[in-house]
Backbone as CSV, one residue per row, in Angstrom:
resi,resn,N_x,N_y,N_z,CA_x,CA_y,CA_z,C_x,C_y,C_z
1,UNK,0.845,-1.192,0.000,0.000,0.000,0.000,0.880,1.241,0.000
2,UNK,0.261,2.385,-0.602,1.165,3.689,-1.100,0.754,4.553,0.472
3,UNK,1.537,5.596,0.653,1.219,6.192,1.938,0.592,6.980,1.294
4,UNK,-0.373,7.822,2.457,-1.041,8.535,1.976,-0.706,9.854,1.934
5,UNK,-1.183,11.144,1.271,-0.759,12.556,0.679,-0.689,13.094,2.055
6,UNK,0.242,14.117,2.215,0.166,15.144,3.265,-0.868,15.731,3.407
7,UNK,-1.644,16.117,5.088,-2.743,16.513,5.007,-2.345,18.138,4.679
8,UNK,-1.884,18.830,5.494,-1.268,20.076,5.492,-2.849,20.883,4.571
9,UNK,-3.741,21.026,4.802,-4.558,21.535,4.483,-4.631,22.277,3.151
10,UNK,-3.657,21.109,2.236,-3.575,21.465,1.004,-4.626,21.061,-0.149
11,UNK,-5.463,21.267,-0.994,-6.569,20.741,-1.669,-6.393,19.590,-2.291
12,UNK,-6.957,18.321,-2.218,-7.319,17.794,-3.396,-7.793,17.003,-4.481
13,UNK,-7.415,16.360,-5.146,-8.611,16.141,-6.444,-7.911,14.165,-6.580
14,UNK,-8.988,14.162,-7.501,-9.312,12.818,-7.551,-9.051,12.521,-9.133
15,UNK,-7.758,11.144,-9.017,-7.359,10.551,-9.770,-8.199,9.479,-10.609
16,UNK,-8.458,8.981,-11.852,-9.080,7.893,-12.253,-8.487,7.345,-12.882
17,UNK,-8.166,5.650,-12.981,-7.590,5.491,-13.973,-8.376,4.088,-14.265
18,UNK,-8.541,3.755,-15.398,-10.037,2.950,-16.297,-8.979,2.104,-17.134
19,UNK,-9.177,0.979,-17.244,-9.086,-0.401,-18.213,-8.904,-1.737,-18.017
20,UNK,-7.912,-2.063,-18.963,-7.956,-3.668,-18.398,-7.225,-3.924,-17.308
21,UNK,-7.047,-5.076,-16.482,-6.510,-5.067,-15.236,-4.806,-4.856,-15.762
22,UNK,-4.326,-5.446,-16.588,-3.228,-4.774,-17.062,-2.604,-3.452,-16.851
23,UNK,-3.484,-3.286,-17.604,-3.449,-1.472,-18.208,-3.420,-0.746,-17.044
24,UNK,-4.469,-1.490,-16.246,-4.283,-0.209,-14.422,-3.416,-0.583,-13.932
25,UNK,-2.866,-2.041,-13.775,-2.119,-2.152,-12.932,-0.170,-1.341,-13.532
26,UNK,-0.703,-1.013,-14.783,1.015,-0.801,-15.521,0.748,0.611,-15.038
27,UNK,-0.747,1.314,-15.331,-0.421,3.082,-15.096,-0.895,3.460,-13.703
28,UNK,-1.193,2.215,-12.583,-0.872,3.058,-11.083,0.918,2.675,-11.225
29,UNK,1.269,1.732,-11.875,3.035,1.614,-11.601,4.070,3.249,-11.841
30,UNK,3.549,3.272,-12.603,3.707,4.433,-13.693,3.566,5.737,-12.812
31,UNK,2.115,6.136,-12.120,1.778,6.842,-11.365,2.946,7.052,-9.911
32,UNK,2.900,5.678,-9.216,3.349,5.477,-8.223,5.319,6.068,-8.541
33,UNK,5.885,5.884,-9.610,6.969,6.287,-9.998,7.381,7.636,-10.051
34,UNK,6.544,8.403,-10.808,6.262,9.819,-11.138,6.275,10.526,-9.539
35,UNK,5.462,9.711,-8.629,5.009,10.331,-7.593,6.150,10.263,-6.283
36,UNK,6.712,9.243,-6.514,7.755,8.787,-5.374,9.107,9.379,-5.960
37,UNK,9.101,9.990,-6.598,10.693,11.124,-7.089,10.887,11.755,-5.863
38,UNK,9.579,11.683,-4.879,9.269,12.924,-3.966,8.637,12.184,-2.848
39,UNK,8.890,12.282,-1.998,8.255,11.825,-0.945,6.567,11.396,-0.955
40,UNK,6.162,12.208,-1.338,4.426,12.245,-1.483,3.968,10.896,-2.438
41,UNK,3.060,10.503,-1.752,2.127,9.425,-2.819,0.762,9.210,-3.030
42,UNK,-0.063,8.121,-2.916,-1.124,8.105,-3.102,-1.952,7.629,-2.146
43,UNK,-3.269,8.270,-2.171,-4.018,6.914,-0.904,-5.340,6.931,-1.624
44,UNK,-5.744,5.561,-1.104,-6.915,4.982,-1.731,-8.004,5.763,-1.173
45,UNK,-8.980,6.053,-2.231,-10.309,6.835,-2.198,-11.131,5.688,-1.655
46,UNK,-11.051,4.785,-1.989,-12.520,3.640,-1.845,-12.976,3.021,-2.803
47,UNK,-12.951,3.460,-3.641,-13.472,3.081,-5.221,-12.852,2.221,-5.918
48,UNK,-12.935,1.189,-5.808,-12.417,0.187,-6.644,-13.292,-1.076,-7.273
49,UNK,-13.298,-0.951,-8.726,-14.162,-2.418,-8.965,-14.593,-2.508,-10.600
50,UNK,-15.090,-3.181,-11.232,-14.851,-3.444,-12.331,-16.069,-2.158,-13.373
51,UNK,-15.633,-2.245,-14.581,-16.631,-0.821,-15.443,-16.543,-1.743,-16.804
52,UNK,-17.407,-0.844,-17.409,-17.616,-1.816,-18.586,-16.476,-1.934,-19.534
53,UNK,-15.517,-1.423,-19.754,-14.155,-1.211,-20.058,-12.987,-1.683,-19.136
54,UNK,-13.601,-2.683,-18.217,-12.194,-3.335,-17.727,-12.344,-2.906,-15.935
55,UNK,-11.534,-2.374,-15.439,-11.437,-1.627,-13.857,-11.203,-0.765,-13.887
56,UNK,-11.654,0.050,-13.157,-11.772,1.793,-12.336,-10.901,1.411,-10.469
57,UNK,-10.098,2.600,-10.805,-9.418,2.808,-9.940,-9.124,4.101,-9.322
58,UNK,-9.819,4.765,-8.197,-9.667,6.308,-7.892,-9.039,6.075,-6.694
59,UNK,-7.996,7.390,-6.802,-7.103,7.502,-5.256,-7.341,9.186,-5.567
60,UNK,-7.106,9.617,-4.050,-6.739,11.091,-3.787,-5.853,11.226,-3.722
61,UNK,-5.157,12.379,-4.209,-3.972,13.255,-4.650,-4.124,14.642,-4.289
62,UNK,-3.100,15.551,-3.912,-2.829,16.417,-3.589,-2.735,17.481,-5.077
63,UNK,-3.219,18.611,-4.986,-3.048,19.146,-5.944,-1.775,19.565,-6.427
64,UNK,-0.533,19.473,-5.583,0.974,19.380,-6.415,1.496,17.457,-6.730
65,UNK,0.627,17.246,-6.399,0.756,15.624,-6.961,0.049,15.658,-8.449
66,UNK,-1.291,16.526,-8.535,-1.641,16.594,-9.676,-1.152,17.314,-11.265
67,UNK,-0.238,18.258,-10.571,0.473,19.106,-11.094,1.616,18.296,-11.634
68,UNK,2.125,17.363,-10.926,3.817,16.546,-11.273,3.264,15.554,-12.386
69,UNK,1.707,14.858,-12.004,1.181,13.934,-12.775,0.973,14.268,-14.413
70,UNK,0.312,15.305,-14.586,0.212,16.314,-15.648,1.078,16.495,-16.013
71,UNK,1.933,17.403,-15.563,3.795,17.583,-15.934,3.413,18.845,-17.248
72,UNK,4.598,18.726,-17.608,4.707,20.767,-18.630,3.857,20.159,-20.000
73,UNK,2.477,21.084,-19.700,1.907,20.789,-21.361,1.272,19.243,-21.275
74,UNK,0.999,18.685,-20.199,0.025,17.482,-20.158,1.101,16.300,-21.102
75,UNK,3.015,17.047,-20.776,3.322,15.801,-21.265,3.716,14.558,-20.116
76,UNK,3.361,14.351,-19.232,3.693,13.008,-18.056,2.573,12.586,-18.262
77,UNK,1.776,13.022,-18.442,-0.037,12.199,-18.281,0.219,11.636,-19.693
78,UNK,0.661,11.983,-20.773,0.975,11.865,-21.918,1.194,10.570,-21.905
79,UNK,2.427,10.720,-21.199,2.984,9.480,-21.922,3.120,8.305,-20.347
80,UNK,2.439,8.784,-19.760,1.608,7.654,-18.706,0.430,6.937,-19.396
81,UNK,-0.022,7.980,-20.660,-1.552,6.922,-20.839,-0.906,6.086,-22.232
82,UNK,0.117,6.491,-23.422,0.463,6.043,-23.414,1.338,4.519,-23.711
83,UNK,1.652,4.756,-22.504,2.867,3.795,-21.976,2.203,2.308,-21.367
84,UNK,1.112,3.081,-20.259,0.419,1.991,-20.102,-1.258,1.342,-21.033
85,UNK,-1.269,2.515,-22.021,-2.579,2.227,-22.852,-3.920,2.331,-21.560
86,UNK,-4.066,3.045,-20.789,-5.001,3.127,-19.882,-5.469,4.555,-19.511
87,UNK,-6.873,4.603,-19.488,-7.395,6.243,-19.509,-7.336,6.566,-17.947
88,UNK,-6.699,7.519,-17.875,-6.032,8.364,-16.895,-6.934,9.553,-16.494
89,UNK,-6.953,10.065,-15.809,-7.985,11.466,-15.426,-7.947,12.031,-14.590
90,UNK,-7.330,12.966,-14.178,-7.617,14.073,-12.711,-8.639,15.222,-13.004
91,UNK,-9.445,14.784,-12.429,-10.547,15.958,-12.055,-9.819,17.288,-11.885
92,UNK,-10.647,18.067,-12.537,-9.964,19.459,-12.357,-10.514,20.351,-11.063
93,UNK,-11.503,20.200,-10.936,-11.869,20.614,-9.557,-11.576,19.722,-8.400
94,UNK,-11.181,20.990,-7.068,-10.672,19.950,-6.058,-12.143,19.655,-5.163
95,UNK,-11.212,18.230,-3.963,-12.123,17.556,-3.530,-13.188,18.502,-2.512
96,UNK,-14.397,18.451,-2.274,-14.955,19.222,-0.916,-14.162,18.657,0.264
97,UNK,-14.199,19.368,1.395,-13.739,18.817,2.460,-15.060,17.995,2.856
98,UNK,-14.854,16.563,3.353,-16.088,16.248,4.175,-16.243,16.861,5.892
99,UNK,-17.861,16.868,5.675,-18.381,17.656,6.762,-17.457,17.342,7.962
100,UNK,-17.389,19.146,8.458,-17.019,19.201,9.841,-15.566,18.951,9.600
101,UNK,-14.897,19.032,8.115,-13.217,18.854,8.212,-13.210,19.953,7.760
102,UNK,-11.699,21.038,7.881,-11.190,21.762,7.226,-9.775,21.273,6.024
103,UNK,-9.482,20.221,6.048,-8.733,19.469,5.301,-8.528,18.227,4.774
104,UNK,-9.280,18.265,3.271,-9.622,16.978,2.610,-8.200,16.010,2.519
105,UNK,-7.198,16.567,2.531,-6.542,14.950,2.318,-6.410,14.366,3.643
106,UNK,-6.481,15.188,4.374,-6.478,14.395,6.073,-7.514,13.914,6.573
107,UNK,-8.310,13.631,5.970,-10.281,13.452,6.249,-9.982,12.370,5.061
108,UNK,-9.328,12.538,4.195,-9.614,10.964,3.330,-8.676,10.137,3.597
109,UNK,-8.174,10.150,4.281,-6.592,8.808,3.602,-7.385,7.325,3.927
């Protein structure tokens, strides 16, 4: 299991990544690489289970996790999707805090 994002009351958004069990399992590898240059990683949202295109896989990310993922000009997401042939997605809006938190990555891990 990946540790989870710093809470530090920093925003943020939600990762997807969709296909065959392959394909997710090559672009969380992929993900998890990009992300561990740096201390910071991923933690599981909850969401896991099969779609009509194979498996769905969402974790929360920090919005400078989303930023490294993306990379200059959407080329790391680029060539994360790719590399592993698997549809990739960060929501562009960040997460709400759930009720009664002031900081969503510390309220989700």
């Amino acid at each position: 299991a990946l540790p989870a994002p710093p809470g530090g009351g920093e925003p943020c958004q939600q990762l997807r990544v969709t296909g065959t069990e392959a394909q997710v399992a090559a672009a969380l590898m992929l993900v998890h690489d990009v992300l561990t240059q740096t201390p910071a990683a991923l933690a599981p949202s909850g969401e896991a289970g099969a779609a009509a295109f194979g498996r769905v896989i969402t974790r929360v990310i920090t919005r400078d996790q989303a930023r490294r993922l993306i990379g200059h000009g959407g080329s790391t997401i680029r060539r994360l999707r790719d590399t592993s042939r698997a549809f990739i997605k960060i929501d562009n809006e960040d997460l709400p805090a759930p009720p009664g938190a002031s900081e969503p990555c510390q309220q989700l891990r």
